[in-house]
N, C-alpha and C positions, 0 to 999 in steps of 0.2 A: 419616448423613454430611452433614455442612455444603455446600451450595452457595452459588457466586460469585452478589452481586447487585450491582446498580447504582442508586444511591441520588443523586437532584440536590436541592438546596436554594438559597433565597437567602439571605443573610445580609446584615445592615448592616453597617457599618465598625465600629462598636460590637462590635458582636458576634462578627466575625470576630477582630480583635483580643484579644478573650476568648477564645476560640476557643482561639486558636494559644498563650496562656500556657499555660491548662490541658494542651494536650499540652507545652507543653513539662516541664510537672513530671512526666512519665508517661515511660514507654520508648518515646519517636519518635525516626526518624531523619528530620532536615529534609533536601529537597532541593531545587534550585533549575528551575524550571521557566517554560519560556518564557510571560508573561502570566496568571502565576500569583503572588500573595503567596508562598504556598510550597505546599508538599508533604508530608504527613508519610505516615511509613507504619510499624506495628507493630500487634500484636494482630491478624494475618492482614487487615487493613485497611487500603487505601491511599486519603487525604483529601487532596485538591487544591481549595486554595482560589482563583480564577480573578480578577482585578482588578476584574473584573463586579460582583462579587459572589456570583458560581454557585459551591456548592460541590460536585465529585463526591465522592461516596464510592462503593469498590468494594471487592469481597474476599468469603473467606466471613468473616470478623470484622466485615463492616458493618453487621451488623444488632444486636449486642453495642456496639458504636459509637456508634449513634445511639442505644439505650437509656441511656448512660455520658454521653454528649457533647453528644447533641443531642436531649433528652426533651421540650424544649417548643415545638422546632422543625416544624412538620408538612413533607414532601417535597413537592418540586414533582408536580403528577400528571400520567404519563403523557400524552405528545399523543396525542389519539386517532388520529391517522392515524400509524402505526408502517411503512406502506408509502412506497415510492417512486414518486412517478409514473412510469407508461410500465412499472410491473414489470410481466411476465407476472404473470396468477393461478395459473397451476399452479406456480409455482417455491417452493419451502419461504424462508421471512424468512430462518428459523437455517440458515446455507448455509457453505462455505468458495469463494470466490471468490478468481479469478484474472484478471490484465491485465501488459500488455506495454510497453513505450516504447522506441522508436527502432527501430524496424518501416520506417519510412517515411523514418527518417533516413539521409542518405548518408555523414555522418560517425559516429564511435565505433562501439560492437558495440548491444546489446540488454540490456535487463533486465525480469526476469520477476517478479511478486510473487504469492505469494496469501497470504488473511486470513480466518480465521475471526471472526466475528459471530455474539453468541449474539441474539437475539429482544429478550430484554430489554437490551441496549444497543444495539440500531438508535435511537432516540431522540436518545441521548447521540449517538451516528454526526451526523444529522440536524438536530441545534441546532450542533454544532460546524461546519455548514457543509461536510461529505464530500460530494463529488457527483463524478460523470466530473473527472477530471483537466485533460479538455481544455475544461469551463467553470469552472477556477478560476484565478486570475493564480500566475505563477510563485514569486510573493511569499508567499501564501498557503499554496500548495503545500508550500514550506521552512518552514514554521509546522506546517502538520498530520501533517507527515512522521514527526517524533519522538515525538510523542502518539501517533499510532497504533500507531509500534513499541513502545509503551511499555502500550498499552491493551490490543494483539488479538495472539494468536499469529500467527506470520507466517513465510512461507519466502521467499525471493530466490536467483536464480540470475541473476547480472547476467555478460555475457560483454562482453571490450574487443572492438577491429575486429580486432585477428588473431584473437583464438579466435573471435568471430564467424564472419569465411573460411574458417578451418580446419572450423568445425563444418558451415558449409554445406557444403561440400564433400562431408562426412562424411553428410551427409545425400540424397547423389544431387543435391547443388543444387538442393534444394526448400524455399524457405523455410517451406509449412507443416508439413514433417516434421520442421524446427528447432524449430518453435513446440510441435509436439505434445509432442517430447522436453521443453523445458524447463516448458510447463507441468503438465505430468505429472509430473513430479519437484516441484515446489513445493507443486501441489495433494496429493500422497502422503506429501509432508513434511508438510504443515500435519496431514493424515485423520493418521496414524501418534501427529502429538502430545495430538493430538483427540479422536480416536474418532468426530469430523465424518461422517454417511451423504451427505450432499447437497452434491454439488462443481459450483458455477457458472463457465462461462469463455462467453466470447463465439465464436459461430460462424466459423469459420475455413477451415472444409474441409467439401466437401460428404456425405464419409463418416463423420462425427464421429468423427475420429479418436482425439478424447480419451476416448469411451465407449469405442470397443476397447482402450485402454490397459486400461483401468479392467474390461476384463469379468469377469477372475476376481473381484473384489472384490464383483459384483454382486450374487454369491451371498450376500454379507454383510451385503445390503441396501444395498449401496453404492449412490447414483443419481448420474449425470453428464448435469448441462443444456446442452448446448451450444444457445446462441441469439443473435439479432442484436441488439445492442444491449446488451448484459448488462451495461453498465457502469451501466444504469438501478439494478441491484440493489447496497443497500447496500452489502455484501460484495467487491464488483467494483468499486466506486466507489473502497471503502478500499483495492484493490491498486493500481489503476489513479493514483493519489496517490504510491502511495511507488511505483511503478517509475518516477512521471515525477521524484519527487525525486529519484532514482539514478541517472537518467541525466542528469537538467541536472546533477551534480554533477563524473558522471565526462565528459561535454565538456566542465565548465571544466577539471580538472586534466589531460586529454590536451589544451588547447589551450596548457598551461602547460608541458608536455611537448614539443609540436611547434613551441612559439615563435612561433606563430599564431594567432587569433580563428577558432573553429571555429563555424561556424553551424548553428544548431539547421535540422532540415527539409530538402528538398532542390530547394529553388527559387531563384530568380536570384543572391542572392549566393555559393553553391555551387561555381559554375566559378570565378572571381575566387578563392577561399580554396584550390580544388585548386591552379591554377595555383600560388600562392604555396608551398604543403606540397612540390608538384614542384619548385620551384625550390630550397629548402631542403635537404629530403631526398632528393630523386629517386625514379624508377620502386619502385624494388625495396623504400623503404620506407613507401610508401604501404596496405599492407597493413597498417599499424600502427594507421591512421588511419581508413582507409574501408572502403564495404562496396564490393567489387571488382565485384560483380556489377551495382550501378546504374548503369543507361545512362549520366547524366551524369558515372561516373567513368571508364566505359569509356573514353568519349570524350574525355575528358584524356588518356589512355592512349594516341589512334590519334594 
């Protein structure tokens, strides 16, 4: 049975350009991709060729690829450091991780991501610039968003501010038994497509409540890390990315909705934008918009 690898090369302008005739006399499909010449993909192999120069290849046909394609080409090798700083040792590289955005936001709901990472593409993660979410510019962010959907299996469960309320509610009004539910659903989506044993999320609750989710699974050898900081880990980095691209996306189009400038976080411009949503829509539809339960919306409320 063929296994998925991932394959990086440089290439000159010369040669890239040859490159992409050759496939195109072959059965590829060209696609357009962000800071990429192109994309092609056939023969169980998908080749991105990157404006850099870098070429990825992946799939189980990449290694039939690089015999056909690229025989005189040697791969970039491996960096030796394949970890992330700050990771735990005991935590497995090949993990499926999970991260949250708009946690701490008083406007919109929440979204949840997790991503599986095999070992041999933390690398590829690691030159592309993946790291916590909240040391990369929002710019960037919207850049790595679609690569990663497009590189690693992934689940998302993204809730607006009313099902956000509703669910709280649903939850005894505990925001980490929201959290448990939705990461536990993303992480069991991703293990189900996977067959992933080792599920990363960042520490939330001092009973790790995502390990009792997961206990019958354990029998399966399933392991569940919950720890502080886990956005150190590759895995956790790549979710932590796309749930912050999903949620700056859905503030802008609920601020395009409410006919207001909805600010990210929940510090001094926050009262100022409630005030204006209450003058607009009033009390009763402010649930559409915010999380009900933050102090600062309360208080627009009294």
């Amino acid at each position: 049975m063929s296994t998925s690898s991932t394959h990086v090369f440089r290439l000159s302008p010369e040669r890239g350009s040859q490159l992409r005739e050759e496939l195109n006399q072959g059965d590829f499909e060209f696609r357009r991709v962000d800071h990429a010449h192109f994309q092609a993909r056939g023969d169980g192999a998908v080749a991105t060729l990157y404006q850099s120069g870098k070429l990825v290849l992946q799939g189980v046909g990449a290694d039939s690829f690089m015999v056909r394609f690229l025989g005189d080409i040697e791969p970039v090798p491996p960096k030796q450091k394949t970890s992330v700083p700050e990771t735990p040792k005991e935590l497995p590289l090949e993990a499926i991780g999970s991260d949250e955005a708009g946690k701490g936001d008083s406007f919109g709901g929440i979204s949840v991501f997790a991503v599986f990472v095999r070992e041999d593409q933390i690398p590829l993660l690691l030159e592309a610039g993946v790291m916590d979410s909240k040391k990369i510019s929002d710019n960037k962010i919207r850049i790595l968003s679609p690569w990663i959907q497009e590189t690693f299996p992934y689940a998302e469960r993204t809730l607006s501010a009313e099902e956000y309320n509703e669910e709280w509610e649903s939850a005894d009004r505990n925001v980490n038994r929201l959290l448990t539910k939705l990461h536990s659903q993303v992480l069991n989506e991703v293990r189900t497509k996977t067959g992933a044993k080792a599920l990363v999320v960042d520490r939330f609750g001092a009973n790790h409540p995502v390990s009792a989710f997961f206990k019958p699974e354990a029998k399966e050898g399933v392991q569940v890390f919950e720890v502080p900081r886990a956005e150190a880990h590759p895995s956790v980095a790549a979710a932590s990315v796309l749930a912050r691209a999903a949620f700056i996306a859905s503030i802008k189009e609920l601020s395009e909705v409410c006919g207001a400038d909805l600010p990210l976080g929940s510090g001094s411009p926050v009262p100022p934008a409630l005030r204006t949503v209450l003058k607009i829509h009033g009390k009763q539809e402010l649930k559409k918009f915010a999380k009900l339960h933050f102090k600062n919306v309360q208080k627009s409320l009294s």
